[in-house]
N, C-alpha and C positions, 0 to 999 in steps of 0.2 A: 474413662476411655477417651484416646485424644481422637481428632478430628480422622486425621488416616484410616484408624482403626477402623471407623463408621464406613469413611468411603470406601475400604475394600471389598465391604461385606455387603453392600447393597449395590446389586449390579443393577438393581433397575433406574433408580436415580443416574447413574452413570448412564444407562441407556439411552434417561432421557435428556441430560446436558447434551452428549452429541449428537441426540434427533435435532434441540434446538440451536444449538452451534450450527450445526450445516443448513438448518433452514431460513436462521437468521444470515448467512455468509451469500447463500442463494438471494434473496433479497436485497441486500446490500450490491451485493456483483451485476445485479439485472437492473436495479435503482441508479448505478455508477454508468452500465451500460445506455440509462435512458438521457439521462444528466451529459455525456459525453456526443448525442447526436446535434448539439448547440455549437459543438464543435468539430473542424477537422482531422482528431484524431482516433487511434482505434484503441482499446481496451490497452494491450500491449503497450504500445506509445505512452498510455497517460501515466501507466507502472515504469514505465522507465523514466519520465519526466520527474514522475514522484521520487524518486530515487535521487536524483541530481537534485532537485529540489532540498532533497531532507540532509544529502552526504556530503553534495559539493561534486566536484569534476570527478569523474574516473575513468578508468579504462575501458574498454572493450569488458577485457575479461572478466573485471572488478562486478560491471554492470551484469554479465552474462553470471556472472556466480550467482548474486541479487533476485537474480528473476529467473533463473533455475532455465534457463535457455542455454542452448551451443552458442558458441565464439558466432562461428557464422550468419545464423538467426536474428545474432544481436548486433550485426554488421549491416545487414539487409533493413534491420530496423532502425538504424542511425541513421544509412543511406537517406529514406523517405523521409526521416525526419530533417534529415540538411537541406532536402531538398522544399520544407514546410518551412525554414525559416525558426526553427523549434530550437535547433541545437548543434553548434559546428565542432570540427575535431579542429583540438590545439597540439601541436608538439610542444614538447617539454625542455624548459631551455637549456636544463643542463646536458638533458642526455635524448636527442631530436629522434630515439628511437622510441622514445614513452609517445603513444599518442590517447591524449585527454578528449573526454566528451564534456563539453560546455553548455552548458543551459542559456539560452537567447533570450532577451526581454520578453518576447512574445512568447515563447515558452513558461517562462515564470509568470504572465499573465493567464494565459491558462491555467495553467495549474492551480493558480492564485483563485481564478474563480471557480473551477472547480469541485476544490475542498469547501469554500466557502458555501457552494450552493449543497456539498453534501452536508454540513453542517448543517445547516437550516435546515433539510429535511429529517437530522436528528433530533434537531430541536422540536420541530410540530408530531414528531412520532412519542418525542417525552414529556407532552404537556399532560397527561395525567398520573407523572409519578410526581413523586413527593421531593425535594431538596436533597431530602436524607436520603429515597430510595439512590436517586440518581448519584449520590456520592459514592453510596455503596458499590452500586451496580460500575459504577470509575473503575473504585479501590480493587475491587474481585477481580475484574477485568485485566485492568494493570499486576495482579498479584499472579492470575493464571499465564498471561503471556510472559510474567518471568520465570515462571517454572518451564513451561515451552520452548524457551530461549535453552534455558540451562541444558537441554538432548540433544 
């Protein structure tokens, strides 16, 4: 019997991945939250930084697709961030009707230490699994967000 077969049939197991999916996501979101009071920004802001961080310049809209926010929202959220010194708008030279969101040194320093300090607290939370466990727990990880990706 392949793997599928098994997961359809046991709803409890299933049950309990998404118990601990959302209780580990809660964790992580409130840990990000505490990790972010070091800083001048707000939850939002540091997802949008992350964003330009990982993709390079985009739009408004590019960003607001990203983060599942209105055009406007994500307008209002720039504003305060140009005004942080975070991230300025560039027009586009061919065509000065494109306007790009740029990520600012101090922007990319933040962010920079931020992942880093969330790292480290990944790191002291996986000091009692095993090399092998933690690869695993990578591979699956990486395996399930490409299934996730693919809907």
């Amino acid at each position: 019997m392949d793997g599928k077969m098994i997961l359809k049939h046991n709803d409890q197991i299933i049950a309990a991945l998404e118990k601990d999916l959302r209780y580990i996501s809660t964790i992580v979101k409130q840990k990000g939250r505490e990790l972010l009071t070091d800083y001048s920004i707000t939850p939002p802001q540091f997802i949008a930084l992350q964003w330009l961080f990982e993709e390079g310049d985009m739009t408004i809209g590019d960003l607001s697709g990203k983060m599942f926010l209105a055009c406007s929202t994500t307008t209002d959220l720039i504003d305060r961030m140009e005004k942080k010194m975070l991230v300025e708008r560039v027009k586009e030279p061919k065509d000065r009707r494109v306007v790009r969101i740029h990520l600012l040194e101090k922007g990319e320093k933040i962010i920079g230490e931020v992942i880093k300090k969330r790292q480290q607290y990944l790191h002291d939370v996986l000091q009692d699994f095993s090399e092998q466990e933690v690869m695993h727990l990578k591979d699956n990880l990486k395996k399930l967000h490409r299934e996730m990706k693919k809907e």
